[in-house]
C-alpha positions in Angstrom: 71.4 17.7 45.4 72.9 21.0 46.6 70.6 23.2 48.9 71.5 26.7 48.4 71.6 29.5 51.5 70.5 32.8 51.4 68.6 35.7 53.1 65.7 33.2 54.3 67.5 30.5 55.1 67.3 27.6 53.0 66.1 28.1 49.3 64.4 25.7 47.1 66.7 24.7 43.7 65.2 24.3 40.7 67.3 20.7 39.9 65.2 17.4 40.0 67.5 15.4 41.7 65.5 15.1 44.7 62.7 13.4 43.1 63.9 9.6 43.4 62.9 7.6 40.2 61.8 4.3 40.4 64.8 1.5 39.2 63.6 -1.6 38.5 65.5 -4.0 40.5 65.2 -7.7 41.0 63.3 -8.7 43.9 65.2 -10.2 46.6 62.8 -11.8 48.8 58.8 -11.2 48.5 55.9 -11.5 51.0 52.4 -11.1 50.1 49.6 -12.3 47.6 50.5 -13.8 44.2 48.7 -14.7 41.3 48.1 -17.5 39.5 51.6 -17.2 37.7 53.2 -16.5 40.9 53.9 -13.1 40.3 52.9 -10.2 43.1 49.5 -9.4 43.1 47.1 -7.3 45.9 48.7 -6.2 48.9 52.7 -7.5 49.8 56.3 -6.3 50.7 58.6 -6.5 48.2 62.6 -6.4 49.3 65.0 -5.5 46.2 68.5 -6.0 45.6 69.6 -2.5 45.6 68.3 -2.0 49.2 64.8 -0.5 48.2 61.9 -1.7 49.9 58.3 -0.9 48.5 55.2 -1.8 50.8 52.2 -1.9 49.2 49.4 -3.3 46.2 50.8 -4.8 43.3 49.0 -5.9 40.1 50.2 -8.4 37.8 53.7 -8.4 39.3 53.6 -4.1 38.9 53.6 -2.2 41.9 49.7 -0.5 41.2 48.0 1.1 43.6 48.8 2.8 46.9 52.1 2.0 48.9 54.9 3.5 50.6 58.5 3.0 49.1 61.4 3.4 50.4 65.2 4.2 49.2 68.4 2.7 50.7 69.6 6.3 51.5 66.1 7.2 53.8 64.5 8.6 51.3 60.5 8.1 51.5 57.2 8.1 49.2 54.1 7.1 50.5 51.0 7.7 47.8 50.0 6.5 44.4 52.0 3.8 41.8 50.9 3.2 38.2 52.3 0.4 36.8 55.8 0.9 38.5 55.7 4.8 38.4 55.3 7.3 41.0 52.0 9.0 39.6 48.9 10.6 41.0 48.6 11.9 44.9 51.8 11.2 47.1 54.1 12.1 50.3 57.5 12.6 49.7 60.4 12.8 52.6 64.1 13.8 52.5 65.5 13.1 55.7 68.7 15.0 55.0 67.1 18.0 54.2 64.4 17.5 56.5 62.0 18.3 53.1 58.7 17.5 52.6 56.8 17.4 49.7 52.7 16.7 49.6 50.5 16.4 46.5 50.2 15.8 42.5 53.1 13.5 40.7 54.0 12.4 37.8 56.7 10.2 36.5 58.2 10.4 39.7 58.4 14.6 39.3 56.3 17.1 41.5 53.7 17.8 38.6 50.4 19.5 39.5 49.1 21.4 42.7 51.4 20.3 45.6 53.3 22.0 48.9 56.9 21.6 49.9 58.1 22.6 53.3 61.7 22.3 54.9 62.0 21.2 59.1 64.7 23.2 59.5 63.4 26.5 57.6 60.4 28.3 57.2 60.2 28.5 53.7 57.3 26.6 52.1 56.0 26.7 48.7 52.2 26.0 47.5 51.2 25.8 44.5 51.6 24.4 40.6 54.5 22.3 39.1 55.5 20.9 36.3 58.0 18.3 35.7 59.7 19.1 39.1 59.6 22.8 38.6 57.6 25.6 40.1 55.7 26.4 37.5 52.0 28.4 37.3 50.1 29.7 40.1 51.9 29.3 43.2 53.1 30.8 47.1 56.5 31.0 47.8 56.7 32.2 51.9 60.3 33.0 53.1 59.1 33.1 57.0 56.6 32.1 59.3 55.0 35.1 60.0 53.6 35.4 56.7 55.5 39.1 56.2 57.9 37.8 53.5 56.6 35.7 50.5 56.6 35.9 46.6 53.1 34.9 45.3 51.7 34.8 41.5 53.0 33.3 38.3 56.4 30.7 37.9 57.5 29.4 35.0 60.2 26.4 34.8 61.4 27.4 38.6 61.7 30.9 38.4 59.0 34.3 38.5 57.5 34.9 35.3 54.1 37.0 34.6 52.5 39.0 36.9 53.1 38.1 40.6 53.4 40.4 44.0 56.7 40.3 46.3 56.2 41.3 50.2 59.9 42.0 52.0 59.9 42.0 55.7 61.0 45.5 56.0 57.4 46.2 54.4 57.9 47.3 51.1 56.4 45.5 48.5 56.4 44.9 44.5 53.4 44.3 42.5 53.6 43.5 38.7 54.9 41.6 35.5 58.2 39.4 36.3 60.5 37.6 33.4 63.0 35.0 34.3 63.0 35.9 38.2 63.5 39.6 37.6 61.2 42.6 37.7 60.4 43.1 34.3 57.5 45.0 32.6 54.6 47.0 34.2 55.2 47.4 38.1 55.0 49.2 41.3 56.7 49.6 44.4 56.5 51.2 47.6 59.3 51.9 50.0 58.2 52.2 53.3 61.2 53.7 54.9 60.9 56.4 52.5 57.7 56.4 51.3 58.1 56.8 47.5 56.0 55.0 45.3 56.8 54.2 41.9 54.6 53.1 39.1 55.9 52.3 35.5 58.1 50.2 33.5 61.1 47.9 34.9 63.9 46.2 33.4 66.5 43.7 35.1 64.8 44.6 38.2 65.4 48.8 38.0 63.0 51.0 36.4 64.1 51.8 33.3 61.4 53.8 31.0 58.6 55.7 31.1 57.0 55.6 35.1 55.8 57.9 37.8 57.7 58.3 41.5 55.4 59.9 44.7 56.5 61.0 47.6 53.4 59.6 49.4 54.0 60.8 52.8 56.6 62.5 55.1 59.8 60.6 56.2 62.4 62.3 58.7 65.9 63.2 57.7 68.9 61.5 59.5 69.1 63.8 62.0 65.2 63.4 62.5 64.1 66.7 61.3 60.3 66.5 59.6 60.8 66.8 55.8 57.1 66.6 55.1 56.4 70.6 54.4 57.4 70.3 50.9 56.9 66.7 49.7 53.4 66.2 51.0 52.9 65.7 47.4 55.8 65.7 45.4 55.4 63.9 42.1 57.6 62.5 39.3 56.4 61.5 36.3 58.8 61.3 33.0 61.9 58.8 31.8 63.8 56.7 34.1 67.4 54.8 33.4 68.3 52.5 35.7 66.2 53.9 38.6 67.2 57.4 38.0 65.5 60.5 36.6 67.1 60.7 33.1 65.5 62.1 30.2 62.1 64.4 29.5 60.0 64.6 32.4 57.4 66.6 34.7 58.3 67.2 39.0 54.9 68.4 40.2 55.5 70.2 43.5 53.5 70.0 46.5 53.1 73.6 46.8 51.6 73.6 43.0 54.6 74.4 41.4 56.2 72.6 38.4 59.2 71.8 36.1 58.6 70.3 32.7 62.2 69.8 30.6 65.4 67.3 30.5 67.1 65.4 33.6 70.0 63.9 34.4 71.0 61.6 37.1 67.8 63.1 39.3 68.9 66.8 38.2 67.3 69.5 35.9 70.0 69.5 33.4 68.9 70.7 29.7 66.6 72.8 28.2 63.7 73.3 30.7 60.7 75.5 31.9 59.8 76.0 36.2 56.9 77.6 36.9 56.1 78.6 40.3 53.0 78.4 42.5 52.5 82.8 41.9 52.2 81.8 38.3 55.8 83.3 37.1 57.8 81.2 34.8 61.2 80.6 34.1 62.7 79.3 30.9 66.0 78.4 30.1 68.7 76.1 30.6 69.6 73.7 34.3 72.9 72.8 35.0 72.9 70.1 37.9 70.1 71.6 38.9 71.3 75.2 38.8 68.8 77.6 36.2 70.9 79.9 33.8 69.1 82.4 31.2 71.8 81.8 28.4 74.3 78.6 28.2 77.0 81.0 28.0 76.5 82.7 31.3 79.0 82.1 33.9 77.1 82.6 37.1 73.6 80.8 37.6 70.8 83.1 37.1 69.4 84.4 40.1 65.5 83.9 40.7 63.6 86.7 42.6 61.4 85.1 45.8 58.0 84.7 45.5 55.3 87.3 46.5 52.7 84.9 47.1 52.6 81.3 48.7 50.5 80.1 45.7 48.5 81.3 42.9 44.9 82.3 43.4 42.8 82.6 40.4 40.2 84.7 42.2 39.2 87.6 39.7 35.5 86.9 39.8 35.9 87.7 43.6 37.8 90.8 42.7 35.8 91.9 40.4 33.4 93.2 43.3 36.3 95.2 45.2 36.9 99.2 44.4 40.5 98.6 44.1 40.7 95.0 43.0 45.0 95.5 42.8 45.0 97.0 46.4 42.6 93.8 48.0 44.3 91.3 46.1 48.0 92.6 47.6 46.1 92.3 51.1 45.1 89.1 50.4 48.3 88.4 49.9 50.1 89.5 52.5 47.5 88.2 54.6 48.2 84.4 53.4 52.0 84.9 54.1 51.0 85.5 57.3 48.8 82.5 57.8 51.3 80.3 55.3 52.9 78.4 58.3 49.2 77.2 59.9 47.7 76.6 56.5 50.2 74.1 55.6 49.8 72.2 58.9 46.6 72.2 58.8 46.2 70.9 55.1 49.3 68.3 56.4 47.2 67.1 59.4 43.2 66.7 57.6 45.6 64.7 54.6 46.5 62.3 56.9 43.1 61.5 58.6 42.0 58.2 57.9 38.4 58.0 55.2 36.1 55.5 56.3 36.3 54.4 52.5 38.6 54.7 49.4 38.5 54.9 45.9 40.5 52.9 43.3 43.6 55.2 42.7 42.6 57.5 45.6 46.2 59.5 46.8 46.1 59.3 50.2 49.2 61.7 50.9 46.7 64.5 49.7 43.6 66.1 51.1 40.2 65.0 49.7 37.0 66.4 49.6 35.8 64.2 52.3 38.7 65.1 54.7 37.8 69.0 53.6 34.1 68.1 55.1 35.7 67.1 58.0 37.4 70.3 58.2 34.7 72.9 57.4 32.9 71.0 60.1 35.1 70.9 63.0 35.8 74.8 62.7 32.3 75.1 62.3 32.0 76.8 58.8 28.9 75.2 58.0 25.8 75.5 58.8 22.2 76.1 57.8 23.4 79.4 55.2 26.4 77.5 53.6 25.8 73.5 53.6 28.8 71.1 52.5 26.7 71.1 49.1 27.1 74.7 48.4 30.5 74.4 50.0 31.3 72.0 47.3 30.1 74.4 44.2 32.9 76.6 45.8 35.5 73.8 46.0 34.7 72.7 41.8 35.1 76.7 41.3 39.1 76.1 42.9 40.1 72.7 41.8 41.9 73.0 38.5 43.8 70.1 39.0 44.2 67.3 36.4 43.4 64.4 38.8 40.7 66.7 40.8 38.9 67.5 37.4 39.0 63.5 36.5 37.4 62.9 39.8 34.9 65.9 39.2 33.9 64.9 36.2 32.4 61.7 38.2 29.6 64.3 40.1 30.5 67.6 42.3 30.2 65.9 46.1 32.5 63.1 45.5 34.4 62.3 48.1 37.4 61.0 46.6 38.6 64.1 44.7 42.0 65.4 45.7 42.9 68.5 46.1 46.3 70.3 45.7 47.9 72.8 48.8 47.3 76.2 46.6 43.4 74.7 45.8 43.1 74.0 49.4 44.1 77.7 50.1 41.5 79.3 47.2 38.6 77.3 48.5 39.1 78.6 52.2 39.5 82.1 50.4 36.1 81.4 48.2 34.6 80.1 51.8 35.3 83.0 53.4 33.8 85.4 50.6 30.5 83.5 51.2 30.1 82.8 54.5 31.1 86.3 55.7 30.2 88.5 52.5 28.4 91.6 54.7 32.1 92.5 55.3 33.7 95.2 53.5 36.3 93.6 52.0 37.2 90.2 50.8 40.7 90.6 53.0 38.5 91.1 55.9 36.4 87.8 55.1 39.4 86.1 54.8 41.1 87.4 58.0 37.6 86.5 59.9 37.7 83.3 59.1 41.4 82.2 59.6 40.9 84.2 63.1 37.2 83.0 63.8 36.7 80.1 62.7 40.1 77.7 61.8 42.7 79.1 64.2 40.0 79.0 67.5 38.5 75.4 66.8 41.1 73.5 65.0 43.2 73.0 67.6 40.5 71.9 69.9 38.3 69.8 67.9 35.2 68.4 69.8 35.0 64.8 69.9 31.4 64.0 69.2 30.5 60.7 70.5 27.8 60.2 67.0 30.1 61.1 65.0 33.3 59.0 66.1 30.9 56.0 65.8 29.5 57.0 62.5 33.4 57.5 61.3 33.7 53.5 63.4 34.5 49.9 61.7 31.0 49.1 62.8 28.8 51.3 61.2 31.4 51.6 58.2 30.9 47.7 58.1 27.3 48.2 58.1 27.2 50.9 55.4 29.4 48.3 53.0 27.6 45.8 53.6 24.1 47.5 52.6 26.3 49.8 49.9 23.9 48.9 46.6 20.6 49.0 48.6 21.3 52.7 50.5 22.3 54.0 47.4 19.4 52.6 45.8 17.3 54.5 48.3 19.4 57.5 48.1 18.6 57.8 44.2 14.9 57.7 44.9 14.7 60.0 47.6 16.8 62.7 45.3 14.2 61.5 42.5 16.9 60.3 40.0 17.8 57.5 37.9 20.3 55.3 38.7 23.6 55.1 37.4 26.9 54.5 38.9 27.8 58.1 39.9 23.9 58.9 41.2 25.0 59.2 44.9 28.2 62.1 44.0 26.2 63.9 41.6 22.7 64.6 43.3 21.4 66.3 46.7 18.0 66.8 48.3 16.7 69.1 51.2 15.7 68.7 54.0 12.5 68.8 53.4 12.7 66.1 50.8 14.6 64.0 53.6 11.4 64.2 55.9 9.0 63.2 53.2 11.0 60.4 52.2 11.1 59.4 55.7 7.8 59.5 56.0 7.1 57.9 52.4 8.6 54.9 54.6 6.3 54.9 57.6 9.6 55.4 59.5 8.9 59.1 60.5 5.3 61.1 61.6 5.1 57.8 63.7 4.8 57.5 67.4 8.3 56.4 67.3 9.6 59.4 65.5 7.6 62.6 64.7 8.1 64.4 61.8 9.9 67.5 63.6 12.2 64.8 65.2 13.1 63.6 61.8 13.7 67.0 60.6 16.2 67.4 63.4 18.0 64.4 63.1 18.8 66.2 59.1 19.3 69.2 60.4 21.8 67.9 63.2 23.4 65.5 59.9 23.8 68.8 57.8 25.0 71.6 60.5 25.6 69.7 64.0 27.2 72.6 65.4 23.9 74.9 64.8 22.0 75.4 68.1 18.5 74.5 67.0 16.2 75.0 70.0 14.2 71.9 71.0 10.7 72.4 70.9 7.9 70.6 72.1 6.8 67.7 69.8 3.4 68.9 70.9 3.9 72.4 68.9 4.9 70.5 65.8 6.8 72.2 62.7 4.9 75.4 62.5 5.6 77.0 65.7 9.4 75.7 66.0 11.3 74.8 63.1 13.6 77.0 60.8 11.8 76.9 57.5 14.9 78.0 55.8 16.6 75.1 57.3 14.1 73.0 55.9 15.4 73.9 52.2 19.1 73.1 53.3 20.8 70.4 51.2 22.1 67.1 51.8 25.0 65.0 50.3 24.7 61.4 50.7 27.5 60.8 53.4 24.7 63.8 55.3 22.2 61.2 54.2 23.6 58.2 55.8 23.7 60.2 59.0 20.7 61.5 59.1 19.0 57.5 58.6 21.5 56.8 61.4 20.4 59.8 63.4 16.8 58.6 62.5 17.9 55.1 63.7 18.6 56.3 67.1 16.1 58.5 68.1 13.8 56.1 66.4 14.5 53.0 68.9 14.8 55.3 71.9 11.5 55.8 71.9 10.5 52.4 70.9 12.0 50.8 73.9 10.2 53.7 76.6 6.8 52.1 75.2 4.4 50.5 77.3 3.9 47.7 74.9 7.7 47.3 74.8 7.5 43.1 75.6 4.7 42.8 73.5 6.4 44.2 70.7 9.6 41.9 71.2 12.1 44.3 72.1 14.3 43.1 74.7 14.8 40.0 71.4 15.3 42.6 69.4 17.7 44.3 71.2 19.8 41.3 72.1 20.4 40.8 68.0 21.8 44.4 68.1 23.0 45.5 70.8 23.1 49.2 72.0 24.9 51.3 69.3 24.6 53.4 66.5 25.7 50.3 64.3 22.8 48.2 65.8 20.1 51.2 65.3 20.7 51.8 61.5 21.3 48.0 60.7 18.0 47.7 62.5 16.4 50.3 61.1 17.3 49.3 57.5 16.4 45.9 57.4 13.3 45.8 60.2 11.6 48.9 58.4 13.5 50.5 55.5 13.8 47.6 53.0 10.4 45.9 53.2 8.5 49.2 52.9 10.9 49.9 50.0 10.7 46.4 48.5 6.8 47.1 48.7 7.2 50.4 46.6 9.4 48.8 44.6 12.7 50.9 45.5 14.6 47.4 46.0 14.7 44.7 43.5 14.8 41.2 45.0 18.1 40.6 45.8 17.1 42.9 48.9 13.7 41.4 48.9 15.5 38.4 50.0 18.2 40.0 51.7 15.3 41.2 54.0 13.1 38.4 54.7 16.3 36.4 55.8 16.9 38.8 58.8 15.6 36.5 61.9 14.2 39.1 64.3 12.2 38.3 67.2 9.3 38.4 64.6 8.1 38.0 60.6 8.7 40.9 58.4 4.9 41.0 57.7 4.3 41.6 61.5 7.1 43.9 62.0 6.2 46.2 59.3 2.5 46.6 60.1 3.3 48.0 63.5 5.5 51.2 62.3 2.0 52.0 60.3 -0.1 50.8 63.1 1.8 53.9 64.8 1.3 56.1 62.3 -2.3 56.5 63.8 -1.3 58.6 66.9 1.0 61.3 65.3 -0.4 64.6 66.2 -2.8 66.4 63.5 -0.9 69.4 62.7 1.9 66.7 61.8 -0.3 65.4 59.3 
C-alpha cells in the first residue's frame, strides 16, 4: 500500500490493499469451547499457521460473532465476523501508517458510514463507503483546525456531485464536481481578491456562460486602495479557461457599461460602451483600445465626461424657469461633491445589516444601509419619514436587480442600489425636504452642506440604537420573526402574505391604537402619550419633541401632524422595543413591585433592551394577541411555555387591571 504526500500531509489512496482479507488457514493450536464434534464453538483463541491469531466467538467451527483478529504483520480488527468474514461494525488499525478506521464493513472492505483517521496527520475522513472507496455523503478534513476540508458527494474515491471545498487561505468552492474536478454549476470566492464567480466549470476552470464580481476593495501591490471604481464591478458573459472570451456585459460601479466581444479579459470586437452621462460609443476594441472604423490607424479619442453619472430628473426640472441652466448647476455642483459622495456611498455599503436576504450583494449599498444614512445626517423627520423617503428612492432605482427587489414591496430592505441611483435619491431628497428654496441646485447644495457633510463625519452613537442594531435583540427578533410579522400585518390591517411586512406602513396613530388594542399602552405602566413618543422617537429620533406632562395628556402636547407620520416595520420593531423599555421602567418604580414578581422577573431578563422586548412580547403581546386571535397556536404554545415568575392567565389580567388608572382625557 503506497501512502501518497501532498499539500496536507498524508492523503488517503483509493486502493484496497489496506483492508486485510480473511485467509482461511489451518489452525495451529486452539483454546476455547468446542462442540460436540470438536470443532470451535462460543468464545476461544484460535492460533493459525500463517501467524494470524483471531480472539473471539466461534460457531460451528466459523469465527461468528465479535472478536479481535490479528495479522502477522500488526495489522488489527476488532468488531463483527459472519461466518469467517469481516462484516457488520468493526475497528481497524495499521500500525505502519498509524491509520485508523472505525465503522460499517463488509467482506472485509470499508462499506457503509465509517471514519478513518491517520496518528501522524490530520486528515480524517467521515462519512459513506462502498467497497473500500469513498463513496456518497462524506467529510474529508485536511487539518485540525477545521479551515481546510472537502465535504459533499464521492463517488468510487473521488468528488463527484455537488459538494463544497474550504482552502486555508479562505476561499472556498461550492457546486457540482465530476471525477475529482470542478465540473458543472459552481461558485467561488477569492478572498485575497475578492472576486466572486458564479457559472459553469470545466476541468476545474470556468469555461462557459458565468458571472465574476468584484465584491469588495482589495489593495494594489504597492498598497494603494483600488476600491473607487470596483465597488461594484460586474462581469457577466462567456468565459474560456477562466478568461473573458466571447459576448459579454462589464457593468461598472459608477453605472456605466460595455456590452460586445472579448478576448483574453479585453474589449476586442464589435462592441458598444455607454457611460454613466448617458453617451454611447459604438464601434470596434482592439485590446481594449475603441476605434470608430477598423481601418483607422490611431484609437479613437473619447471626450471626458460632463457629469459623474446620469440623473434622470426631468420631472424635477420641469418646475425650474430655465430647466438647461439648473440642470448644468446641478451638475457642476455634483463634480464638486463627486469625491465625498463616493466615500460616503463606499463607507454605508460596507456597514454590517442586522439581516440578509438570499442573493443579497453585500459590496453595494441597500435600502436599509440608506436608512441608516438619512438618519445619521438627520434628513428625516416628522415632514419626510423613511416611508416617503422610500417613494423617492423607487422614483431613482432603475436598476435590474433593484427593480427585482422592488417588485417584492417599496420598504424592503434588501434592495441594492447602484452609485449614480445613490446620487439621484440624495438629489430627489433634497428637492423635498428643502423645496421653499428657489432652486433645485440650491436644495441640493443645502443638503450636501447641511445635512451630510456636518454630521456624517461625526455620527452620534445612540446607546438604543447600537443595541437595537446588537446580536441580542437581532437574536430576539429571529427568533419571534413569524409572530412580529404576524402582528405587524394586523396592526397595518392587511392580509398576510410573504411580502406583507415590505409592502405596507401605518401611522403613528395606528401604532398607539394598536398598542393599546393590546392593553400594553393607556396603562399605568405606559400612557398613551408615552407610547406615542416611543413612535415618534422610532420614526424621527433626532426631532426634539418637548416632554410634556403625562398629566396634560395628548391634547395639550403632542404634534398632531406627527401623529399621521408613517412607520416601516424595522420603525415598528423599535418602537415595541422603545415601548418595552419605557414600559418596565415604570413597572419596576411601583409600589406593588414584589407583589407583582419583579425582582423573578427581572432575573429571567436581565437589564437590556433585549430583555425588555423579549419580555414584553411573550409576558403581554402574544397572549392578548392569541386571545384576539392575531397568533395561531404555534404561538399560543410558544407562549404559555415561557416560565415567568407567574401563569400567563395571572400575568395578563394585571396590564388590564392597570388599565383602570389611566387618566380620563387619555381615554
Amino acid at each position: 500500500m503506497v501512502i501518497k504526500k501532498g499539500k496536507y500531509g498524508v492523503a488517503i489512496t483509493s486502493k484496497t490493499t489496506l483492508d486485510p482479507q480473511i485467509v482461511t488457514g489451518t489452525i495451529l493450536r486452539y483454546d476455547g469451547s468446542t462442540n460436540s464434534d470438536g470443532l470451535p464453538h462460543g468464545q476461544g483463541i484460535a492460533y493459525l499457521r500463517s501467524g494470524h491469531k483471531y480472539d473471539g466467538t466461534f460457531c460451528e467451527g466459523l469465527m461468528h460473532g465479535e472478536g479481535i483478529y490479528e495479522w502477522v504483520d500488526g495489522i488489527t480488527y476488532g468488531g463483527s465476523f459472519t461466518n469467517n468474514k469481516v462484516e457488520g461494525t468493526g475497528k481497524y488499525f495499521w500500525p505502519k501508517e498509524r491509520a485508523t478506521y472505525e465503522g460499517e464493513v463488509k467482506n472485509g472492505k470499508k462499506h457503509g458510514y465509517g471514519k478513518l483517521s491517520f496518528a501522524k496527520s490530520d486528515v480524517v475522513y467521515e462519512g459513506h463507503w462502498e467497497s473500500g472507496y469513498r463513496h456518497g455523503e462524506g467529510k474529508l478534513s485536511y487539518n485540525g483546525k477545521g479551515t481546510a476540508y472537502y465535504e459533499g458527494l464521492w463517488k468510487w474515491g473521488r468528488q463527484d456531485g455537488h459538494g463544497k471545498v474550504q482552502y486555508e487561505s479562505g476561499n472556498y468552492y461550492e457546486g457540482e464536481w465530476r471525477e475529482g474536478v470542478k465540473n458543472g454549476i459552481g461558485k467561488m470566492l477569492w478572498v485575497e481578491t475578492s472576486i466572486l464567480y458564479e457559472g459553469r466549470w470545466e476541468r476545474g476552470i470556468p469555461n462557459g456562460n458565468g458571472e465574476q464580481t468584484w465584491q469588495a476593495g482589495a489593495n494594489d501591490s504597492a498598497g494603494n486602495d483600488v476600491t473607487q471604481y470596483q465597488m461594484m464591478n460586474r462581469y457577466k458573459g462567456a468565459f474560456v479557461d477562466g478568461a473573458r472570451v466571447g459576448e459579454g456585459v462589464f457593468y461598472y460601479s459608477t453605472g456605466a457599461r460595455y456590452q460586445g466581444q472579448w478576448r483574453n479579459n479585453m474589449k476586442h470586437g464589435p462592441g458598444v460602451f455607454f457611460f454613466e452621462d448617458g453617451s454611447v460609443f459604438e464601434g470596434t476594441f482592439v485590446d481594449d483600445k475603441p476605434y470608430k472604423d477598423v481601418e483607422d490607424p490611431e484609437p479613437y479619442v473619447i471626450k471626458g465626461r460632463s457629469m459623474p453619472v446620469k440623473l434622470e430628473i426631468n420631472d424635477l426640472l420641469a418646475e425650474e424657469l430655465v430647466p438647461d441652466v439648473t440642470y448644468g448647476a446641478v451638475n457642476n455642483l455634483l463634480l464638486r461633491y463627486n469625491t465625498e459622495l463616493k466615500a460616503l456611498y463606499r463607507h454605508y455599503a460596507t456597514l454590517r445589516t442586522p439581516r440578509s436576504a438570499t442573493g443579497a450583494k453585500s459590496y453595494m449599498l441597500t435600502y436599509y444601509q440608506f436608512w441608516k444614512l438619512v438618519r445619521d445626517c438627520r434628513i428625516s423627520n416628522k415632514d419626510l419619514s423613511i416611508a416617503k423617503i422610500n417613494v423617492l428612492l423607487g422614483e431613482a432605482v432603475r436598476g435590474d436587480e433593484g427593480k427585482e427587489s422592488l417588485s417584492l414591496g417599496p420598504h424592503n430592505p434588501e434592495t441594492p442600489m447602484l452609485f449614480r441611483e445613490f446620487v439621484e435619491a440624495c438629489v430627489r431628497i433634497a428637492h423635498s425636504l428643502y423645496h421653499d428654496l428657489t432652486s433645485l441646485e440650491r436644495r441640493v447644495h443645502h443638503l450636501v452642506n447641511n445635512n451630510i457633510l456636518p454630521f456624517v463625519s461625526k455620527t452620534e452613537v445612540v446607546p438604543f440604537v447600537a443595541e437595537m442594531e446588537g446580536p441580542e435583540v437581532q437574536a430576539v427578533i429571529e427568533q419571534n420573526d413569524t409572530a412580529l410579522r404576524k402582528l405587524y400585518n394586523h396592526a397595518t390591517c392587511t392580509h398576510t402574505t410573504p411580502h406583507s411586512s415590505i409592502n405596507d406602513s401605518l401611522t403613528c396613530r395606528e401604532f398607539v391604537g394598536f398598542m393599546q388594542g393590546l392593553g400594553v399602552a393607556g396603562t399605568a405602566l405606559l400612557s398613551l402619550s408615552e407610547c406615542l413618543l416611543a413612535a415618534q422617537e422610532g420614526v424621527f429620533p433626532h426631532d426634539r419633541l418637548e416632554r410634556h406632562d403625562e398629566r396634560e395628556g395628548l391634547e395639550s402636547g403632542m404634534d398632531y401632524h406627527a401623529l399621521d407620520a408613517e412607520l416601516i416595520y424595522f420603525e415598528f420593531l423599535e418602537s415595541v422595543a422603545r415601548c418595552a423599555v419605557k414600559f418596565y421602567d415604570k413597572m419596576k418604580a411601583l409600589p406593588e413591585n414584589e407583589d407583582r414578581g419583579i425582582t423573578t422577573c427581572k432575573k429571567a431578563h436581565p437589564e437590556s433592551v433585549a430583555g425588555d422586548f423579549n419580555s414584553l412580547l411573550l409576558d403581554y403581546m402574544y397572549p392578548c394577541a392569541s386571545q384576539m386571535g392575531v397568533l395561531d397556536e404555534v404561538y399560543v404554545r410558544r407562549a404559555s411555555s415561557y416560565v415567568g415568575p407567574s401563569s400567563m392567565s395571572s400575568r395578563s389580567p394585571s396590564v388590564a387591571s392597570s388599565a383602570s388608572s389611566r387618566s380620563d382625557d387619555e381615554e
